[in-house]
DRENTORMAR-867366 format. One record per residue (C-alpha): residue number from 1; residue in one letter; y, z, x. Coordinates in steps of 0.001 Angstrom, whole numbers. Each point is the difference from the previous one (the first is absolute). Layout:
BEGIN
{site NUM, "a", {Y, Z, X}};
...
//
This chain:
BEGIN
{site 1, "x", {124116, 84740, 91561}};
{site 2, "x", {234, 1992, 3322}};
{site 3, "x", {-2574, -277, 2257}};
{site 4, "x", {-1039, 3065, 2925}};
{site 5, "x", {-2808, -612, 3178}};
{site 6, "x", {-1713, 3377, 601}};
{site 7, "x", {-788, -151, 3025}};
{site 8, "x", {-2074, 2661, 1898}};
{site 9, "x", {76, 411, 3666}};
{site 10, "x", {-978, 2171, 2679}};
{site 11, "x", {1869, 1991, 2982}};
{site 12, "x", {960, -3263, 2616}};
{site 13, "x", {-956, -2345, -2577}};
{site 14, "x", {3828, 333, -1916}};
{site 15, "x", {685, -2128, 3303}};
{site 16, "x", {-1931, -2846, -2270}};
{site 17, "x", {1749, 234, -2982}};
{site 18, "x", {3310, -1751, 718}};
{site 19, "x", {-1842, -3175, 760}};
{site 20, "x", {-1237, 214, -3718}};
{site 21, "x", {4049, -227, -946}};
{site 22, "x", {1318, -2437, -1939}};
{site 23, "x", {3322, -1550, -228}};
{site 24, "x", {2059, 2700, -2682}};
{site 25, "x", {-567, -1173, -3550}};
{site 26, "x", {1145, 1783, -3059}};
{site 27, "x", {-2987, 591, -2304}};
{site 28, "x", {-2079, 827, 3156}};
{site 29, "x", {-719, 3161, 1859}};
{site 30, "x", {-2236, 2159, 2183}};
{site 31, "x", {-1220, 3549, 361}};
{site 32, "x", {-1660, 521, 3224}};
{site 33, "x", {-1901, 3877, 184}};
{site 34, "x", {-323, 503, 3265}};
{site 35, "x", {-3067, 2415, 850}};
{site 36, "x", {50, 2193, 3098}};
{site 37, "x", {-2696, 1314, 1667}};
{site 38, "x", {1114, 781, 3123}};
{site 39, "x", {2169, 2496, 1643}};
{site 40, "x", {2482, -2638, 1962}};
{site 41, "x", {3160, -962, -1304}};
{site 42, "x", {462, -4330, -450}};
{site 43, "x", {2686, -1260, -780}};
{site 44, "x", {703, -1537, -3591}};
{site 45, "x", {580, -3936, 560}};
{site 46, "x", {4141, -789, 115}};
{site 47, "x", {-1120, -3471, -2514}};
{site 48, "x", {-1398, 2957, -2381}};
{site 49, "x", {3414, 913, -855}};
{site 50, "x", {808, -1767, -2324}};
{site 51, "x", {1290, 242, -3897}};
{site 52, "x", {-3534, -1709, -1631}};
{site 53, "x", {-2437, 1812, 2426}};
{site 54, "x", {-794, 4124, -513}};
{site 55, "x", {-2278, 1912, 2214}};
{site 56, "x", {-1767, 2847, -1979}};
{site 57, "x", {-1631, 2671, 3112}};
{site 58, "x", {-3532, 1722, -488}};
{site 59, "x", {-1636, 1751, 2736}};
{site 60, "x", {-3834, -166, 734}};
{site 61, "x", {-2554, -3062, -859}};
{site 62, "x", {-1377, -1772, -2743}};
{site 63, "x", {585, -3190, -1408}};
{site 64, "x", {-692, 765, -3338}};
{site 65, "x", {2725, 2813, -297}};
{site 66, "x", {2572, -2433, 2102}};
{site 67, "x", {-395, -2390, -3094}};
{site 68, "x", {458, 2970, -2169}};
{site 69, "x", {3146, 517, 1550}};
{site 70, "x", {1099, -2998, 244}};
{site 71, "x", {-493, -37, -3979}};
{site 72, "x", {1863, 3071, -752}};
{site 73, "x", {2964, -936, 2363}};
{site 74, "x", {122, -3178, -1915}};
{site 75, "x", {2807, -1100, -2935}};
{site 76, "x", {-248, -3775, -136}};
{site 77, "x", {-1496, -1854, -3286}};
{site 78, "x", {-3312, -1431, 1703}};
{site 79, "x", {-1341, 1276, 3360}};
{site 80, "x", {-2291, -2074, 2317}};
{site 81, "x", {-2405, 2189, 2578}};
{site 82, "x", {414, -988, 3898}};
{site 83, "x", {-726, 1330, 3559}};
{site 84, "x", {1527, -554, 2358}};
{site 85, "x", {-1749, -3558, 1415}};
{site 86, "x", {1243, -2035, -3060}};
{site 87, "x", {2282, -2326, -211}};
{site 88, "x", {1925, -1736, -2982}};
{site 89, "x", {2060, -2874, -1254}};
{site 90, "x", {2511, 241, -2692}};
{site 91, "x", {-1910, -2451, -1843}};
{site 92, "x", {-2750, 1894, 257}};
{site 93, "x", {1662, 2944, -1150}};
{site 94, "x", {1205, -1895, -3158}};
{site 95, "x", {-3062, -1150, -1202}};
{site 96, "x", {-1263, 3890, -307}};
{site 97, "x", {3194, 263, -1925}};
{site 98, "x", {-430, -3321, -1900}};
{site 99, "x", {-4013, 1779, -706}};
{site 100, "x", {1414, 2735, -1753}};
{site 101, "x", {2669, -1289, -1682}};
{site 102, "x", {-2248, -3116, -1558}};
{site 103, "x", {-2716, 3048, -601}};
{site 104, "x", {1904, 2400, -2017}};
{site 105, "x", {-3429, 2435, -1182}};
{site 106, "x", {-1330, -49, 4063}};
{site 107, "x", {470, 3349, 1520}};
{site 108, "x", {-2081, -624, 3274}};
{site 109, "x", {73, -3450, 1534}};
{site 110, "x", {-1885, -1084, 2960}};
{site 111, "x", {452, -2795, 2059}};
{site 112, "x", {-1056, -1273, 3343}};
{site 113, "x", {414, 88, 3371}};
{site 114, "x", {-963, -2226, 2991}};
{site 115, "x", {-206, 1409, 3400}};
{site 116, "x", {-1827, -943, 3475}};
{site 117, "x", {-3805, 458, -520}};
{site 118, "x", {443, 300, -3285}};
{site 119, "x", {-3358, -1399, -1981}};
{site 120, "x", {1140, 1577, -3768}};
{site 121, "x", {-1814, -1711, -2638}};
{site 122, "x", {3231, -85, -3372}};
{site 123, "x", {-1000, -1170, -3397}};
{site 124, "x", {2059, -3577, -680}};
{site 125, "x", {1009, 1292, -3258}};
{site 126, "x", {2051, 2834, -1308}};
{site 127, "x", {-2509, 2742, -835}};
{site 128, "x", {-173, 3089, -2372}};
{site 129, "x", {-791, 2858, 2632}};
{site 130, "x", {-2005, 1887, -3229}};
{site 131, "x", {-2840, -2111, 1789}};
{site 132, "x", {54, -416, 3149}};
{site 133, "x", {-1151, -3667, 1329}};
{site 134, "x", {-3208, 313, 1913}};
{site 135, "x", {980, -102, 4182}};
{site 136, "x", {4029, 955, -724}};
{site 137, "x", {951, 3209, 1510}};
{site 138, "x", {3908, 1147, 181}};
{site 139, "x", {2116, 843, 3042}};
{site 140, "x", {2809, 2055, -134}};
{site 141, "x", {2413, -2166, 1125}};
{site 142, "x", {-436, -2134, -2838}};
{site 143, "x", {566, 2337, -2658}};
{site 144, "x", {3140, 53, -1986}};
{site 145, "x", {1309, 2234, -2933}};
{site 146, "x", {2526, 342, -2416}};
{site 147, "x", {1378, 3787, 1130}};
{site 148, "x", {-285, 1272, -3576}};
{site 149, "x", {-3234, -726, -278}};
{site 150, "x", {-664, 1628, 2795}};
{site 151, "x", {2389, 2744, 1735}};
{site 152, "x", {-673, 3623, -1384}};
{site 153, "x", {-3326, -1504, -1537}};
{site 154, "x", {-2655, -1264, 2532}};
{site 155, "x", {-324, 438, 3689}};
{site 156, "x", {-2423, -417, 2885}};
{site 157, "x", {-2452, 2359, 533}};
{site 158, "x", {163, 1358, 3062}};
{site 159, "x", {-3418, 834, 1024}};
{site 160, "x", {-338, -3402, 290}};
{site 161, "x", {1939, -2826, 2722}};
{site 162, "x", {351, -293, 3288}};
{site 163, "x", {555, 3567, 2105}};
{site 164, "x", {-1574, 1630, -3132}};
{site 165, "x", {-3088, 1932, -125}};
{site 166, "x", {-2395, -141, -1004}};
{site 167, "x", {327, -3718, -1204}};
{site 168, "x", {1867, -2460, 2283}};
{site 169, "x", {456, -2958, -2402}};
{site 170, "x", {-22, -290, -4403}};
{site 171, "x", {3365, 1083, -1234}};
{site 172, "x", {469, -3684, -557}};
{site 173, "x", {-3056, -60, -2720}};
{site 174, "x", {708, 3893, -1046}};
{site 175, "x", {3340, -1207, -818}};
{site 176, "x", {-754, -3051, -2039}};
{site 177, "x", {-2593, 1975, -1777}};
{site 178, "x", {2058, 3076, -939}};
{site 179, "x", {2503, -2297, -1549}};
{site 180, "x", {-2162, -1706, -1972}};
{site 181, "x", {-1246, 3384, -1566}};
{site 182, "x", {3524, 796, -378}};
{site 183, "x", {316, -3244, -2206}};
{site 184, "x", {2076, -1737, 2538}};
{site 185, "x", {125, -3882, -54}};
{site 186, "x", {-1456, -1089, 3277}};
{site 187, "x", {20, -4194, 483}};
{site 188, "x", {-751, -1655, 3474}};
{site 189, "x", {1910, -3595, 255}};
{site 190, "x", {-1343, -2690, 2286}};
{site 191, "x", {3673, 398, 2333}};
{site 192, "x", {253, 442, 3849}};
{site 193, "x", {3319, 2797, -37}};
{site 194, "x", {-687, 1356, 4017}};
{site 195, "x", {-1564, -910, 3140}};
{site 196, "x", {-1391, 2743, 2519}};
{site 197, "x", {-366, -356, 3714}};
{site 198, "x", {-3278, 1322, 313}};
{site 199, "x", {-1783, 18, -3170}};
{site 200, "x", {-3773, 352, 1825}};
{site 201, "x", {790, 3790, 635}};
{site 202, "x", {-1622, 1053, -3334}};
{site 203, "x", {-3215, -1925, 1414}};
{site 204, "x", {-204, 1693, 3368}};
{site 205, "x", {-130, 3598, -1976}};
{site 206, "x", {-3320, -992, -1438}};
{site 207, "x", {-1937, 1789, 2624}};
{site 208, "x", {2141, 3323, -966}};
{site 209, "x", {-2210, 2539, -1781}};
{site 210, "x", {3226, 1099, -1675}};
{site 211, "x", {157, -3438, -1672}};
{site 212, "x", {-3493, -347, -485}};
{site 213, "x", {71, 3647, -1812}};
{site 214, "x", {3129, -1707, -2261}};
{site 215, "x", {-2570, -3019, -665}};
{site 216, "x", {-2734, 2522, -1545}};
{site 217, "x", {2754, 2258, -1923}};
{site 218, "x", {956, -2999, -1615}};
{site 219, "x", {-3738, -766, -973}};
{site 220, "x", {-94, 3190, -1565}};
{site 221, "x", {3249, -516, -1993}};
{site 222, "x", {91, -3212, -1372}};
{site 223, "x", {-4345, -1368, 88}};
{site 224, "x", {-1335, 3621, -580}};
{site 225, "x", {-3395, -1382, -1565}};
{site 226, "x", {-497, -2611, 2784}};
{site 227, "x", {1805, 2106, 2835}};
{site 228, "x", {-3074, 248, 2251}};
{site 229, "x", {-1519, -3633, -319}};
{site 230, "x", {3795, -1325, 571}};
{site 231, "x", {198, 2125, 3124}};
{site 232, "x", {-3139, -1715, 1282}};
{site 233, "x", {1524, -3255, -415}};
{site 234, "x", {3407, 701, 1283}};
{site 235, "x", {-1540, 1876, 3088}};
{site 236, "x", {-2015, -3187, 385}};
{site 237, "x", {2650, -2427, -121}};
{site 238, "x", {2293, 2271, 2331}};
{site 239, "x", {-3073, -612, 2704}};
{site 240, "x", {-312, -3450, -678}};
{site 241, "x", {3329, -1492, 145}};
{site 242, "x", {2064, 2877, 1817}};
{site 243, "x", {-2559, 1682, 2590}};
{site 244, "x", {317, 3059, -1968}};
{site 245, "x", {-3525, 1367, 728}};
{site 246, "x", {-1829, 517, -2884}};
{site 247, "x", {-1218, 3821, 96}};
{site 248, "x", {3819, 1050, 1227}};
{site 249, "x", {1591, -1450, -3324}};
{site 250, "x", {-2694, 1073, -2075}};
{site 251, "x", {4, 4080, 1373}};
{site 252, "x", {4022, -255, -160}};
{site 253, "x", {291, -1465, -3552}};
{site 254, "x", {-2316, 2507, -1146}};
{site 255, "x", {1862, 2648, 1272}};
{site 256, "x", {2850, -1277, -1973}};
{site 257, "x", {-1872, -65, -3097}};
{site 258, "x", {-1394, 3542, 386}};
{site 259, "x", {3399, 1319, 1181}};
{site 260, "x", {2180, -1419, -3348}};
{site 261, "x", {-2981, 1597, -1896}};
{site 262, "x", {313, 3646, 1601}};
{site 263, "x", {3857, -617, -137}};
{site 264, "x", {1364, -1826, -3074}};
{site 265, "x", {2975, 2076, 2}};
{site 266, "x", {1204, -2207, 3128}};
{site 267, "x", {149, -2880, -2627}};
{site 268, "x", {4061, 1934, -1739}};
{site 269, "x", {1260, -155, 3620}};
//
C-alpha cells in the first residue's frame, strides 16, 4: 500500500517543510498545499523538488480548506494529515501502513502524537470511535484515511479551523462525526505515528472567543438536550485550570450556540 502526508502550510512556513523530509522510499509520498495569503513572492524550497514530494497552490487562509486541498490533490492508497511542525520516522510511517493493512474494514484511523507541552489523555486500547471514550478528543494530525473512503466523499467544513470564521477550531470532531453518519469505519489505536514541536499552541487559543464560540457550536451539535448545563461546566473548568475567565467563555460559547442555530446552513460548507 502507498502511503501520502498532507501536509498544510502557510506563506513562509513551506520554509518548514523540508525538515519534515524523509530519506526517498518507494511506497511513501507527500503532498504539501501550500496556502498564500500574502501578496510577496517566496521562494519554493530547492529540497521540495523532488520526485515523491508535490506542492498543490491555493491562495487565501483557512486550514480547513488547505486540508481539503491537500485531499483532492492526493492519489496515494492511505493519506496521513500533517502541518508543517511534524516530524516522522519511517517506522512510524509503517506502522500507519501496518494499521490499515492488519484492519482491512477501518476507513478512518487515528493515532497519536507526542509533542512539547503536550498533556493528551489516549485510551490504552484500540477503540470503536461510534463512542467516543470519555476525555479523548482528536487532532488533526493524527488522523489517517484510506483515500477511497474519503476523496470525493467527505471534507472539512470550512466554517470551522483555524483562520476560519466564525469558528476557529472543530473540523477535527465535524469530521469524525460526518463520517460516522456516512457509515464510515472510524477506529482510534493506542500508536504514537508523529511528534510536533509545539503541541501547547491549541491550549494558548483557549482565551480566543473564536474558539470558545467553536466550543458552544459543538454543544449544540452533538449534547443538544444538555448543551447549556455542559457549557456551564466547560466554562467553569476553562477558569479553573486555564485562566479562562468564567463570564468571557460563557458569553462566547453562547454566541456559538445561538449563531449555528440562526445559521445551520454553515454546517454543508
Amino acid at each position: 500500500m502507498t502511503l501520502e502526508i498532507l501536509i498544510s502550510t502557510l506563506d513562509e512556513g513551506i520554509n518548514n517543510v523540508p525538515a519534515m523530509l524523509l530519506t526517498q522510499r518507494e511506497n511513501i509520498g507527500y503532498v504539501v498545499s501550500w496556502q498564500h495569503s500574502k501578496s510577496k513572492d517566496i521562494a519554493l524550497p530547492h529540497e521540495l523538488m523532488r520526485s515523491d514530494v508535490k506542492v498543490c497552490n491555493l491562495d487565501g487562509r483557512g486550514l480547513s480548506r488547505n486540508r481539503n486541498n491537500s485531499i483532492k490533490n492526493a492519489t496515494a492508497d492511505l493519506c496521513l494529515i500533517a502541518d508543517d511542525d511534524c516530524t516522522y520516522t519511517h517506522e512510524q510511517l509503517q506502522q500507519v501502513v501496518d494499521t490499515f493493512e492488519k484492519n482491512p474494514d477501518v476507513d478512518i484511523a487515528t493515532f497519536r502524537f507526542s509533542g512539547e507541552g503536550s498533556n493528551k489523555w489516549y485510551p490504552s486500547t484500540p477503540q470503536n470511535l461510534k463512542t467516543f471514550p470519555k476525555g479523548y478528543y482528536v487532532s488533526s494530525i493524527e488522523i489517517a484515511f484510506r483515500r477511497s473512503s474519503v476523496q470525493g466523499k467527505l471534507w472539512f467544513n470550512e466554517n470551522f479551523g483555524l483562520g476560519a470564521e466564525p469558528f476557529h477550531c472543530g473540523e477535527e470532531n465535524i469530521f469524525l462525526r460526518n463520517a460516522l453518519a456516512q457509515g464510515l469505519s472510524c477506529k482510534f489505536f493506542p500508536i504514537t505515528v508523529v511528534k510536533e514541536k509545539d503541541s501547547s499552541i491549541c491550549i494558548k487559543r483557549d482565551n480566543d472567543p473564536g474558539t470558545l464560540r467553536s466550543y458552544g457550536a459543538e454543544l449544540h451539535l452533538f449534547q443538544p438536550r444538555t448543551k447549556y448545563l455542559r457549557m456551564i461546566l466547560k466554562a467553569y473548568r476553562l477558569w479553573h485550570n486555564r485562566n479562562v475567565p468564567f463570564f468571557h467563555a460563557l458569553r462566547h460559547m453562547n454566541n456559538g450556540i445561538n449563531y449555528i442555530k440562526a445559521h445551520p446552513e454553515i454546517m454543508d460548507g
